[in-house]
C-alpha positions in Angstrom: 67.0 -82.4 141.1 70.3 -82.9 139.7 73.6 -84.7 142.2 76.9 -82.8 142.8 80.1 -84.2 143.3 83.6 -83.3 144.0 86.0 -84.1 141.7 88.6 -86.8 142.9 91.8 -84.3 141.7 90.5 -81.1 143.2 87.9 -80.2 145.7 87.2 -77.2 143.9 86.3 -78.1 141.0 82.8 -80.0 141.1 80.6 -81.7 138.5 76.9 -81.2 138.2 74.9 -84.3 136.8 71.6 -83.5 135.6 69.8 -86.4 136.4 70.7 -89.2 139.2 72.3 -92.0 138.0 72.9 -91.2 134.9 76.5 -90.5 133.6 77.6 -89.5 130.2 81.3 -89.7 129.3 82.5 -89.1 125.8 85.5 -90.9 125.2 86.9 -90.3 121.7 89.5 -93.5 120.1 92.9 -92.9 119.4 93.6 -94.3 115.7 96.0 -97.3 115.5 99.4 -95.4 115.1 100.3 -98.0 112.7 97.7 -96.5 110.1 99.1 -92.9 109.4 96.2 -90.6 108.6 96.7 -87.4 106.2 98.5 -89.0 103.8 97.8 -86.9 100.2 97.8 -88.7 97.4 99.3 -86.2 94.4 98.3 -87.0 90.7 99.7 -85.5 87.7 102.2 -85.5 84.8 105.8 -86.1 85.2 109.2 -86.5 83.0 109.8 -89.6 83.5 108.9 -92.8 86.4 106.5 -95.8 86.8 103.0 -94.7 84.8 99.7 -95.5 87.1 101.7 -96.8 89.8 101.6 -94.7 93.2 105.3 -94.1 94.7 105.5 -93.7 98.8 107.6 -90.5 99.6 109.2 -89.2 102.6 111.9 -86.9 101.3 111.7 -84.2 98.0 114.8 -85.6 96.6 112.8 -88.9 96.1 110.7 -87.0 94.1 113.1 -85.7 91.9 115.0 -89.1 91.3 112.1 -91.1 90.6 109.9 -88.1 88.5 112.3 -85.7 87.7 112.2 -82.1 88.9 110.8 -80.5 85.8 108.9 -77.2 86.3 106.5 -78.5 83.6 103.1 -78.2 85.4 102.0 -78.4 88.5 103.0 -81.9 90.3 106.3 -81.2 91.1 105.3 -77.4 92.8 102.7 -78.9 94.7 105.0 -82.4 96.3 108.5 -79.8 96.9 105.5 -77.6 99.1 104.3 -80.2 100.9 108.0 -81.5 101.8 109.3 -77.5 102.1 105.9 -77.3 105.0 106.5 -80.1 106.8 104.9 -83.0 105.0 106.0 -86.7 106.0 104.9 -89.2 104.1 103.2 -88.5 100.1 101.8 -90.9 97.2 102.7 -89.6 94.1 100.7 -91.5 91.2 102.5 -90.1 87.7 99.3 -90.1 85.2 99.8 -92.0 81.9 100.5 -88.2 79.5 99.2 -90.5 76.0 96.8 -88.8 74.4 95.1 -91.4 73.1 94.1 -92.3 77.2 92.1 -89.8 78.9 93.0 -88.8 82.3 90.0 -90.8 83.6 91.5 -93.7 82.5 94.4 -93.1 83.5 92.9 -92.5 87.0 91.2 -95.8 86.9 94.3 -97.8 86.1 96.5 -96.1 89.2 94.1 -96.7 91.9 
């Protein structure tokens, strides 16, 4: 035997509970909009900039001052889309381009 109720907003509209006395509501958290969420971090090789150190971004221009806009792989293509589609906020973490480090190492030392 399940209990039926109106709705408080509408009489129309009314809610079926399949057992008495028992209520489910799923209430989802809204994240703390202090902590920004999608935030992509983008590794790779640059001209020039701080080595294993990852830079906050907001504008492509940033990028460009601090890593240089070379067309030399594929760091540069991949932050000017993000900022050209809308993207915010970007970490950009210029791996060390020695090759006597491997990228793994490299990695390691950035984050």
């Amino acid at each position: 035997m399940s209990r039926t109720l109106f709705s408080e907003d509408s009489k129309k509209t009314m809610i079926s509970y399949p057992f008495p006395d028992v209520y489910r509501q799923e209430i989802f958290p809204q994240p703390d909009p202090s902590f920004l969420t999608g935030v992509p971090l983008f590794l790779g090789l640059a001209q020039k900039g701080p080595i294993n150190e990852p830079m906050m971004l907001h504008l492509w221009p940033q990028f460009a001052a601090i890593f240089g806009d070379s067309d030399d792989g594929y760091l540069s293509y991949a932050v000017r889309g993000f900022f050209e589609n809308g993207g915010q906020v970007a970490y950009v973490l210029r791996l060390n381009d020695d090759v006597t480090v491997t990228p793994l190492e490299s990695l390691r030392k950035g984050l």
